[in-house]
DOGU-159236 format. One line per field, with one value per residue (C-alpha): residue in three letters; x, y, z; residue number from 1. Coordinates in nm, 2 decimals. Each point is the difference from the previous one (the first is absolute). Layout:
# residues N
r = c(ALA; ...)
u = c(X; ...)
v = c(Y; ...)
w = c(Z; ...)
k = c(NUM; ...)
This chain:
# residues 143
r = c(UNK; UNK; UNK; UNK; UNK; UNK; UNK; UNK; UNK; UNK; UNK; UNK; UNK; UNK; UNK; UNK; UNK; UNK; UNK; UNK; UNK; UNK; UNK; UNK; UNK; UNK; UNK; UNK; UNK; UNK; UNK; UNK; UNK; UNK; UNK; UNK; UNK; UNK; UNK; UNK; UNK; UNK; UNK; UNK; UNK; UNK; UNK; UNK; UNK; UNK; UNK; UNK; UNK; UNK; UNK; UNK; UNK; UNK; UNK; UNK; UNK; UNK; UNK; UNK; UNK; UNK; UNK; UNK; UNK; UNK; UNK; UNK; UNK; UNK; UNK; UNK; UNK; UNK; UNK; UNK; UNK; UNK; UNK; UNK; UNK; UNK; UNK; UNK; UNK; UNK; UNK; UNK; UNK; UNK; UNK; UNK; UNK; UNK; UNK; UNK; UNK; UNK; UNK; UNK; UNK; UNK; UNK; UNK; UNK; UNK; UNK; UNK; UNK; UNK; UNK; UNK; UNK; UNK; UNK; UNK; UNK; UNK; UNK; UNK; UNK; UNK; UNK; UNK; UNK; UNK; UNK; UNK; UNK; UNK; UNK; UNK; UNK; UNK; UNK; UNK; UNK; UNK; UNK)
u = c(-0.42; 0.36; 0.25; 0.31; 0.22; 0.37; 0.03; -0.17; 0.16; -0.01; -0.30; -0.21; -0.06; 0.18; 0.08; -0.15; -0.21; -0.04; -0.41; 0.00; -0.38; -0.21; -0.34; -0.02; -0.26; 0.28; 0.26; -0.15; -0.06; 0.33; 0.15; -0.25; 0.17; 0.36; -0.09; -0.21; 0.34; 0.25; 0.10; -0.01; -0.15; 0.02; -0.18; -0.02; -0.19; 0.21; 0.31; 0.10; -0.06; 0.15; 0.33; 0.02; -0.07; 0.23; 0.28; -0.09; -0.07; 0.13; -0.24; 0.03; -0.22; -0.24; -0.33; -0.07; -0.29; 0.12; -0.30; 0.07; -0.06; 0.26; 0.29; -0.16; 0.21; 0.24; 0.13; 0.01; 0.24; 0.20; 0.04; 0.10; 0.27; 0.18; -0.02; -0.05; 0.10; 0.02; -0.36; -0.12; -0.02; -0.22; -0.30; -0.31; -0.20; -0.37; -0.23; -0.32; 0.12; 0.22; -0.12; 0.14; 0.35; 0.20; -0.08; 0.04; 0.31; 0.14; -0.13; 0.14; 0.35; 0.29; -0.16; -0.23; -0.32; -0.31; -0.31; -0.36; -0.29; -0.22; 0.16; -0.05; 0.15; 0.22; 0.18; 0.12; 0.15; 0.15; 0.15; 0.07; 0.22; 0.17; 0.12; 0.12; 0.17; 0.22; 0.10; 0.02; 0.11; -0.22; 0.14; 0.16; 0.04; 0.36; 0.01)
v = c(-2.08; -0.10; 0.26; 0.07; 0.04; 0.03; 0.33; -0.06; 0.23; -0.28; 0.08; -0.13; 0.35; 0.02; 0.33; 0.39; 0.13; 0.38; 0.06; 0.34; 0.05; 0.28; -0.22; -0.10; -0.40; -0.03; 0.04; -0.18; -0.25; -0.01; 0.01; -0.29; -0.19; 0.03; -0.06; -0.35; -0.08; 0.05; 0.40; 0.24; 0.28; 0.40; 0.24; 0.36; 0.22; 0.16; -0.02; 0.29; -0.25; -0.28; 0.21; 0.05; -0.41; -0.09; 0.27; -0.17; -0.34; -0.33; -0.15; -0.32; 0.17; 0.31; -0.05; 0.35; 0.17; 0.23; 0.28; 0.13; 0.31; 0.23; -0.21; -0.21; -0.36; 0.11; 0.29; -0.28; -0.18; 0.28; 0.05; -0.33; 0.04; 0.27; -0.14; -0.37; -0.10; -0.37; -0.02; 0.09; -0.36; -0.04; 0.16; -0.11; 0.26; -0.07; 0.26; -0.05; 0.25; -0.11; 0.22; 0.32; 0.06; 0.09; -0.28; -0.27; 0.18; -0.02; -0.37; -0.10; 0.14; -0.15; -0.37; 0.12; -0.22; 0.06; -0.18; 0.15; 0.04; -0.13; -0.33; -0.29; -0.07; -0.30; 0.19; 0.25; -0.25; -0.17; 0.35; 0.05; -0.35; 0.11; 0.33; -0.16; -0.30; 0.19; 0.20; -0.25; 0.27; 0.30; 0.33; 0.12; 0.39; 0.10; 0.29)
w = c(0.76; 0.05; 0.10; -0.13; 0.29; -0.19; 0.14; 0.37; 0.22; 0.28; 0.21; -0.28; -0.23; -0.31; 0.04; -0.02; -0.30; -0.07; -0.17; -0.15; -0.04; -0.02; -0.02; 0.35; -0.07; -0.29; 0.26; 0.24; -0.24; -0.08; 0.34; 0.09; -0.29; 0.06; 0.40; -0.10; -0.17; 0.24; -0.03; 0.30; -0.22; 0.06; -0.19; -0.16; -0.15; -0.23; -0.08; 0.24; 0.29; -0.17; -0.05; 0.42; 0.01; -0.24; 0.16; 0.32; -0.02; -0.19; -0.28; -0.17; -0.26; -0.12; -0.13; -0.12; -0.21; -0.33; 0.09; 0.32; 0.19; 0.14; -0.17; -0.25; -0.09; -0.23; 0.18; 0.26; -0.19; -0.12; 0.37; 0.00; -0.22; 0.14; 0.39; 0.00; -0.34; 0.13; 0.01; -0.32; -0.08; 0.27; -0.11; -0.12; -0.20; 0.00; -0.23; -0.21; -0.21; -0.28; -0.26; 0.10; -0.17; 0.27; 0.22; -0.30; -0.05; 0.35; 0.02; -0.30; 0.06; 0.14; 0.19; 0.28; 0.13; -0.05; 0.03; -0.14; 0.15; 0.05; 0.07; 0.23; 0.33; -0.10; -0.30; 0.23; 0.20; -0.31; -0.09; 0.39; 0.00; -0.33; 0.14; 0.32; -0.15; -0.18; 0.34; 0.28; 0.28; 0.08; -0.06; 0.28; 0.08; 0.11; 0.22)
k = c(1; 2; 3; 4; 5; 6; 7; 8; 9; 10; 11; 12; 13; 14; 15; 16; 17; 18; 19; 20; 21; 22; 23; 24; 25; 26; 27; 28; 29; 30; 31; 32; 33; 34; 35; 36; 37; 38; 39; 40; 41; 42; 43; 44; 45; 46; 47; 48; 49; 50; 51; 52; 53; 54; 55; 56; 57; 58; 59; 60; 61; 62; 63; 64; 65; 66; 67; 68; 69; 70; 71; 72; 73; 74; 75; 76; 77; 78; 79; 80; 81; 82; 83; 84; 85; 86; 87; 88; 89; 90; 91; 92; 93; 94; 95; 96; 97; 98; 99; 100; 101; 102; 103; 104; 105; 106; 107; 108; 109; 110; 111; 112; 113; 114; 115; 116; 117; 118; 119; 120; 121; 122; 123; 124; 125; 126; 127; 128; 129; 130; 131; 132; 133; 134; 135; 136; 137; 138; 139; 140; 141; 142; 143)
């Protein structure tokens, strides 16, 4: 598979993905993913431990789950919004549940990524290159 390497950082990684997973072999899955392409991946449980990352630690993107424990994915985001606002378009909800109001609702307001699950390997990178192409630099945190 041929990489996209727009965005290489220069020692030949495009950059640092945040997976927000509570399903450890669907975050593994998905950290084995986003390495195969070129990511240096990090992970969380919840979106507790994503918040410390993400306070912490420069991501190109965030791959993050809707039903989490602790802080599920849209208080994530919420978060998001009031601290790092600059990354909200760099998240990538993932959730095979689309039926429950709320999270339509969240999904479908304002332009937020998502991709459903289950869904093959090469659409999330297809939705991964989309988000990134539209934000060439990784978020940097400013202390």
């Amino acid at each position: 598979m041929a990489k996209h390497t727009s965005n290489d950082n220069g020692n030949g990684r495009l950059g640092r993905a945040l997976v927000i997973e509570d399903e450890l072999i669907i975050g593994r899955m998905f950290m084995k993913v986003l390495a195969d392409e070129g990511f240096e991946v990090d992970f969380a449980p919840n979106g507790l431990v994503a918040k410390e990352r993400v306070n912490k630690s420069s991501y190109q993107f965030c791959l993050a789950d809707i039903r989490l424990p602790g802080m599920n994915g849209i208080e994530f985001y919420r978060f998001l919004e009031a601290e790092h606002p600059e990354m909200l378009d760099r998240v990538v909800f993932t959730t095979g549940d689309l039926l429950t109001a709320n999270i339509r609702e969240f999904l479908c307001t304002g332009e937020k990524h998502f991709i459903a699950k289950p869904f093959m390997p090469s659409e999330l990178i297809t939705k991964i290159r989309e988000v990134i192409s539209n934000n060439d630099e990784p978020y940097r945190i400013t202390v």
